[in-house]
C-alpha positions as a printed NumPy array, in Angstrom:
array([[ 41.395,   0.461,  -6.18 ],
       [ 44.613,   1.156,  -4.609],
       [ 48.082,   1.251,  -6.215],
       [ 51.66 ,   2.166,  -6.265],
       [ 53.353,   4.925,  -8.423],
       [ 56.689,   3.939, -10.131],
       [ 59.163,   6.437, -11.742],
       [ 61.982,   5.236, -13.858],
       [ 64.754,   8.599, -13.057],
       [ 67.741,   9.541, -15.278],
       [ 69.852,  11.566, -12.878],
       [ 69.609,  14.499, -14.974],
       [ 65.938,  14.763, -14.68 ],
       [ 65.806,  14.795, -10.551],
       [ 64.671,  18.52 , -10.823],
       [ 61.969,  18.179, -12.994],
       [ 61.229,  14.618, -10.881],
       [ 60.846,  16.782,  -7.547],
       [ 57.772,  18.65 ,  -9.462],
       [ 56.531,  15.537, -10.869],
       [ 56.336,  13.886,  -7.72 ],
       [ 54.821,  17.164,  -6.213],
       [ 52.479,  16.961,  -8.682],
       [ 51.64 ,  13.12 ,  -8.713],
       [ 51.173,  13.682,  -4.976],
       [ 48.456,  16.545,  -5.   ],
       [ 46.573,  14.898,  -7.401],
       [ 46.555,  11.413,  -6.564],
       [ 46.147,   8.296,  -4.057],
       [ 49.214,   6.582,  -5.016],
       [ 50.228,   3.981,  -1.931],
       [ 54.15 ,   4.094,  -2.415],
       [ 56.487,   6.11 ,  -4.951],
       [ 58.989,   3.739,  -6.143],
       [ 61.708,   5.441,  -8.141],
       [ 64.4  ,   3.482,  -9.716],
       [ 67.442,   5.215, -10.145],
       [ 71.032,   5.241,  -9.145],
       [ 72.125,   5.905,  -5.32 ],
       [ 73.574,   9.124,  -5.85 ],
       [ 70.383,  10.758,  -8.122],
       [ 67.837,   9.093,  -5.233],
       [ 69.389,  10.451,  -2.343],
       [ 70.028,  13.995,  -4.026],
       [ 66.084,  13.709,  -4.82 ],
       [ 65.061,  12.77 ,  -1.803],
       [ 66.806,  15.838,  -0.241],
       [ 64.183,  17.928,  -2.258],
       [ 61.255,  15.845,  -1.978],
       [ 58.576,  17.074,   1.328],
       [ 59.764,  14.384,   4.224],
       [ 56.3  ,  12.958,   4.157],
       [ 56.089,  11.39 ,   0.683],
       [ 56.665,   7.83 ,   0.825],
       [ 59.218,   7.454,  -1.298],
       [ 61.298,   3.597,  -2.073],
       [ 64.408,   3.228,  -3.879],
       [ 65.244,   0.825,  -6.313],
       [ 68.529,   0.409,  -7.705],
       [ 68.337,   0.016, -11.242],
       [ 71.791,  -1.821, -11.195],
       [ 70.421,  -4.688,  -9.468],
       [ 66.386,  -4.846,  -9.909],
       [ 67.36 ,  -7.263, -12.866],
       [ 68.989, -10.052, -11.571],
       [ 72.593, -10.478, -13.6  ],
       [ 71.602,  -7.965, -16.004],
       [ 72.72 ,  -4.137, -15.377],
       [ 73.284,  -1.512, -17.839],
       [ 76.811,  -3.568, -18.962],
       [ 75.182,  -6.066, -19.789],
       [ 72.535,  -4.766, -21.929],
       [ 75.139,  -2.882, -23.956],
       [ 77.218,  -5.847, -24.699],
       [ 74.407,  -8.082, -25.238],
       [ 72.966,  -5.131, -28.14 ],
       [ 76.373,  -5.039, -29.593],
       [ 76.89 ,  -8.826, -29.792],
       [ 72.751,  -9.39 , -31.209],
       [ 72.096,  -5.972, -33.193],
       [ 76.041,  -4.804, -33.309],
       [ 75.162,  -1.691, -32.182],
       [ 74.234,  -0.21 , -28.77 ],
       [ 73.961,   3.577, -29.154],
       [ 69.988,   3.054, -27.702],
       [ 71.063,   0.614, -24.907],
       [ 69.48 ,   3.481, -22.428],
       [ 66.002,   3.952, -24.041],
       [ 65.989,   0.156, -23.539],
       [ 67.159,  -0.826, -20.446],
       [ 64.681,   1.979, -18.496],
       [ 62.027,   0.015, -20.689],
       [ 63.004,  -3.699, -19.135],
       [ 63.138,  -1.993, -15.765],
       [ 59.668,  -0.888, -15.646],
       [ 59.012,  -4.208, -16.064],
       [ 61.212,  -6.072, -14.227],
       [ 59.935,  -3.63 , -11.263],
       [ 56.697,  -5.811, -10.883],
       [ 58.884,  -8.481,  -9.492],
       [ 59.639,  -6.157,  -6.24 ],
       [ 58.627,  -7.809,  -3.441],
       [ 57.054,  -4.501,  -2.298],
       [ 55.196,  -3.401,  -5.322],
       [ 51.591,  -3.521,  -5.186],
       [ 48.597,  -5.409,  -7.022],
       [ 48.81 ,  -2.495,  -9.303],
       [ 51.412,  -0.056, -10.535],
       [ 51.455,   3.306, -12.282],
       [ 54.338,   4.021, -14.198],
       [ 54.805,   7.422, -14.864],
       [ 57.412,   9.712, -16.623],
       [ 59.724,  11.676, -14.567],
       [ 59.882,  14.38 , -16.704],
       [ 55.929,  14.366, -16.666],
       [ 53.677,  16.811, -14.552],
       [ 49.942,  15.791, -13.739],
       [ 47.692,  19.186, -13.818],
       [ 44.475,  17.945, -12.588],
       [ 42.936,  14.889, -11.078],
       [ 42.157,  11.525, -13.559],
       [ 40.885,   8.234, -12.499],
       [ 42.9  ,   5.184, -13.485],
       [ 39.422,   2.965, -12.901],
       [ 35.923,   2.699, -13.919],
       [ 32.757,   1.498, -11.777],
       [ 33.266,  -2.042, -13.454],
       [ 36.883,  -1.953, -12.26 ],
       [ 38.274,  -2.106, -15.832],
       [ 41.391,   0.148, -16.231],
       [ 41.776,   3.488, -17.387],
       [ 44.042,   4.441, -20.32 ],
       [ 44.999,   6.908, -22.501],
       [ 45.464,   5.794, -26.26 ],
       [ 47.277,   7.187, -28.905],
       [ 47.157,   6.659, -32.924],
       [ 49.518,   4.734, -35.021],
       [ 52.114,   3.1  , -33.025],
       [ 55.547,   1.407, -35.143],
       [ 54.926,  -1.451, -37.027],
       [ 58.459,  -2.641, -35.564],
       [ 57.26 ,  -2.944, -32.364],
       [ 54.659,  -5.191, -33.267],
       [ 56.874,  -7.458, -35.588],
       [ 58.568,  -7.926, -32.375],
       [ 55.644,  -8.537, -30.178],
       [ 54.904, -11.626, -32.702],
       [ 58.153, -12.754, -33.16 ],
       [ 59.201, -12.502, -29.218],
       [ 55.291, -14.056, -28.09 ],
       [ 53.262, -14.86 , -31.205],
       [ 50.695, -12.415, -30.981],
       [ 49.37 , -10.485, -33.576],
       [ 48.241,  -6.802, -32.618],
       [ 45.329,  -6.782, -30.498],
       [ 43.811,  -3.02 , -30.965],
       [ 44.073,  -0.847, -33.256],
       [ 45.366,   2.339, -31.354],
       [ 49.143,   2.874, -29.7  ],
       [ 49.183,   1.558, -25.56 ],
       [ 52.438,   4.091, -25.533],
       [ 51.881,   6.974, -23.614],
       [ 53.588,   8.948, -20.657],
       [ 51.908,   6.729, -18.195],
       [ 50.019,   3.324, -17.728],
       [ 48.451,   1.469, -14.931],
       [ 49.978,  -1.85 , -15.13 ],
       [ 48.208,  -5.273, -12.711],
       [ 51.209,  -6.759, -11.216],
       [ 50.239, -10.198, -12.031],
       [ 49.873,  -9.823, -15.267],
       [ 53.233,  -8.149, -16.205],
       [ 55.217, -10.834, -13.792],
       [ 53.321, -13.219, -16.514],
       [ 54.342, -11.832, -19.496],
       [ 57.486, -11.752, -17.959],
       [ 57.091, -15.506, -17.462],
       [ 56.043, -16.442, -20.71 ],
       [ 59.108, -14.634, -22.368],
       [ 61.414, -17.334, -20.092],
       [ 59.465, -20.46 , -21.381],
       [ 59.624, -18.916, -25.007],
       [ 63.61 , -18.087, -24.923],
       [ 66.209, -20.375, -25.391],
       [ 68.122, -22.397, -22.466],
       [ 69.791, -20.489, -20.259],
       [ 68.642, -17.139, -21.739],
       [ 66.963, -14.316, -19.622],
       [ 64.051, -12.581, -21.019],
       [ 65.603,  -9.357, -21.036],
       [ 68.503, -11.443, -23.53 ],
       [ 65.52 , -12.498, -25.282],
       [ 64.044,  -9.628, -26.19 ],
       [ 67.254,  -8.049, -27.347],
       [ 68.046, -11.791, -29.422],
       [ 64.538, -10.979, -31.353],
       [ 65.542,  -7.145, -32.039],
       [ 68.306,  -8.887, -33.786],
       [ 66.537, -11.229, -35.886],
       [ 64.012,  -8.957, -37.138],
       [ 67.241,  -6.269, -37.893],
       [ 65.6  ,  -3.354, -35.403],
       [ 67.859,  -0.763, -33.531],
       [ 66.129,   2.365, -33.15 ],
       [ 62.898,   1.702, -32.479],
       [ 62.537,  -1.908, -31.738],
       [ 61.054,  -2.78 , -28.619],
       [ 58.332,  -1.25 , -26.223],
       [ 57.589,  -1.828, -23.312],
       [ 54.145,  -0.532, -23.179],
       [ 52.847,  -1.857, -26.531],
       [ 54.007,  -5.802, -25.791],
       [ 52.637,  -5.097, -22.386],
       [ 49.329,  -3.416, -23.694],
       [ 49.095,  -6.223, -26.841],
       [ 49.553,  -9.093, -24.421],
       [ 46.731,  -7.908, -21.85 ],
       [ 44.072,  -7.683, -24.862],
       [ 45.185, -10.914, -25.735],
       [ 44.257, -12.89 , -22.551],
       [ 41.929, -10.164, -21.508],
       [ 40.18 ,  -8.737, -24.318],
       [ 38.057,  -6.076, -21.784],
       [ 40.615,  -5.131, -19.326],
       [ 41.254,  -1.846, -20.746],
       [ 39.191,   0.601, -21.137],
       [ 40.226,   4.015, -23.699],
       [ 39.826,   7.723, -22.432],
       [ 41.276,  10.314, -24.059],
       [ 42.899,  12.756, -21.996],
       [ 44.341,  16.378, -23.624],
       [ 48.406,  16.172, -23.275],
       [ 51.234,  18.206, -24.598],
       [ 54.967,  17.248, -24.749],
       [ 56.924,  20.447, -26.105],
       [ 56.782,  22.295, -21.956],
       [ 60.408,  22.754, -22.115],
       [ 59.684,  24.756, -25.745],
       [ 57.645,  27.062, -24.165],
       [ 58.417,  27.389, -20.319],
       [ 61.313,  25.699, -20.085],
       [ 62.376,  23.248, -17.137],
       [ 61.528,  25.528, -14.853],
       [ 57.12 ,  26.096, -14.8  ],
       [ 55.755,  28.054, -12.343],
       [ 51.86 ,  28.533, -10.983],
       [ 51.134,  30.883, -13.923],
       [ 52.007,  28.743, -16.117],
       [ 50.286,  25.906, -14.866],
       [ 47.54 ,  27.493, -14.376],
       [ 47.808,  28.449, -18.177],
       [ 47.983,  24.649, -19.009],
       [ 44.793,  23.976, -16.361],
       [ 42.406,  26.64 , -18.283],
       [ 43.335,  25.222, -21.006],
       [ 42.076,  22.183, -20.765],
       [ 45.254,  19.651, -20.28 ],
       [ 45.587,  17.139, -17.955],
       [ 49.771,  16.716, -18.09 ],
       [ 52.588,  18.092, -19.831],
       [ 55.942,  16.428, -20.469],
       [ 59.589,  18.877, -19.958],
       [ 61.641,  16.689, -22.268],
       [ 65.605,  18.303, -22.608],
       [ 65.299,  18.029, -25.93 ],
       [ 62.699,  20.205, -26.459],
       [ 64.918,  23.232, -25.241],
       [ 64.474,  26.259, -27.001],
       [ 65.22 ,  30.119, -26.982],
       [ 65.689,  32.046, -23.81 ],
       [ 63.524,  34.723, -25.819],
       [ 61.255,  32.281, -26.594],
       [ 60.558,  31.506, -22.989],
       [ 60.732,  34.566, -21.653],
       [ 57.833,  35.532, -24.304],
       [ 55.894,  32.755, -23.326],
       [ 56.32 ,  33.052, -19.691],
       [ 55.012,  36.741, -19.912],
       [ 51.721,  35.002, -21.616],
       [ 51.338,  33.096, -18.426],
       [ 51.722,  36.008, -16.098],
       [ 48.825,  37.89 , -18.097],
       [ 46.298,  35.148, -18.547],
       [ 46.883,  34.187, -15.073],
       [ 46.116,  38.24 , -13.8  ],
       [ 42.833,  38.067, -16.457],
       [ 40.991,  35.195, -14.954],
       [ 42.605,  37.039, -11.135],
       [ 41.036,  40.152, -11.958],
       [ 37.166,  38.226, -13.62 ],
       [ 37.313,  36.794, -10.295],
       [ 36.519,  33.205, -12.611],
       [ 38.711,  29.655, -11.877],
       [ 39.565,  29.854,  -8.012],
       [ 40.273,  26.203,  -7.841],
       [ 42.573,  26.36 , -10.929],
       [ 44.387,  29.159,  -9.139],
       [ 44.336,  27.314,  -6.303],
       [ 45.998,  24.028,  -7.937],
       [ 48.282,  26.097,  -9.377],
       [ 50.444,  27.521,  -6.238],
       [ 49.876,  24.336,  -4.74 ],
       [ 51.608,  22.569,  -7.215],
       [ 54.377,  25.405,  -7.065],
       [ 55.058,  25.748,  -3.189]])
């Protein structure tokens, strides 16, 4: 099954980006990279991104039609009054809105920039159902929303939110659909969706993309999804800091994980890193030395060239 590979870029992550991508590429058979981003942070990533990735711009001021950033502020502060999230939001409504492209592919992954892939994973089984990694809990807020915005109860009982999902094209362009016939004259769905935040009183965490998405497929097709449980880890900034190299990925590959996220926030000590960094360096000269894991090794200064 063939699809596209969609990144939704804050120009502060376009570093971290460059080794997603590099990462996304080795491991993958993504068609098309589409990142949506401003002009200035896609052409300063595409300067650091190898020539022959195929990589589409979409400007996140205008995949929406009549609804930019601006708007989504105002429209938080005049439903919720309060926009101090309008951000977290508005990257969520463009991973949406992005299967209305009239490039995208039947299928899209959306994937985190700040995300690195460190081995190979399938996004399909034999039976063609889709591959997905699930996750526990999940905020009760979200699906308050997901009934008041669509009346539909939750579906499953684990989380659809993750740091990636495949996503069919046709069926996000009809959820999309059915949140215009459900919202009031002459609002969008994006308005919508902020309008039921309001009503049910949510701010911080009241909407997500993933979980209405994820809730509505199991709805109309109970079997489309199909769990596997893959081994991640968030904290990489914590411990290696925005910078990884091939001994520490190859750290993270013997290890067993199959991506790691480099979230800002997860900044820690220089010492820290430095420490941890040294870890890498050792474990990587063990398994050198034992002769063992000469793919892993491999992987590892591939990803890093």
């Amino acid at each position: 099954m063939t699809y596209d590979i969609v990144l939704c870029m804050h120009p502060s992550h376009k570093n971290i980006a460059v080794k997603t991508i590099k990462s996304l590429q080795y491991f993958l058979d993504g068609q098309k990279f589409f990142v949506i981003t401003s002009q200035d942070a896609f052409t300063a990533l595409k300067e650091k991104v190898d020539r022959n990735v195929p990589l589409y711009f979409v400007d996140e001021n205008t995949l929406i039609e009549d609804f930019d950033l601006s708007e989504v502020k105002k429209a938080m502060l005049e439903e919720m009054g309060r926009n101090d999230r309008a951000n977290w939001y508005f990257q969520q409504y463009l991973k949406m809105a992005v299967a209305l492209h009239p490039e995208i592919g039947d299928y899209y992954l959306i994937w985190d920039s700040d995300t690195l892939l460190l081995r190979r994973i399938e996004f399909f089984d034999e039976s063609g159902k889709i591959l997905f990694n699930p996750m526990k809990g999940g905020s009760q807020s979200y699906f308050d929303l997901i009934k008041d915005a669509l009346g539909i109860e939750r579906q499953v009982e684990y989380s659809f939110i993750n740091e990636h999902l495949m996503i069919k094209k046709a069926l996000m362009v009809d959820l999309i659909h059915t949140l215009e016939e459900k919202a009031p004259e002459n609002m969008s769905w994006v308005r919508y969706l902020i309008h039921s935040m309001g009503r049910q009183k949510f701010s911080y965490l009241g909407f997500s993309e993933f979980e209405t998405y994820g809730n509505f497929a199991a709805y109309h097709h109970k079997d489309m999804y199909k769990p596997r449980v893959l081994k991640t880890a968030r904290a990489g900034a914590e411990f290696f800091g925005m910078n990884p190299d091939k001994y520490d990925y190859f750290r993270l590959m013997r290890n067993g994980y199959s991506l790691i996220s480099f979230e800002f926030r997860h900044r820690t000590s220089t010492f820290k890193v430095i420490k941890e960094k040294m870890k890498s360096r050792v474990y990587y000269y063990k398994y050198q030395v034992k002769g063992e894991n000469k793919a892993l090794r491999h992987n590892a200064i591939q990803m890093s060239n």
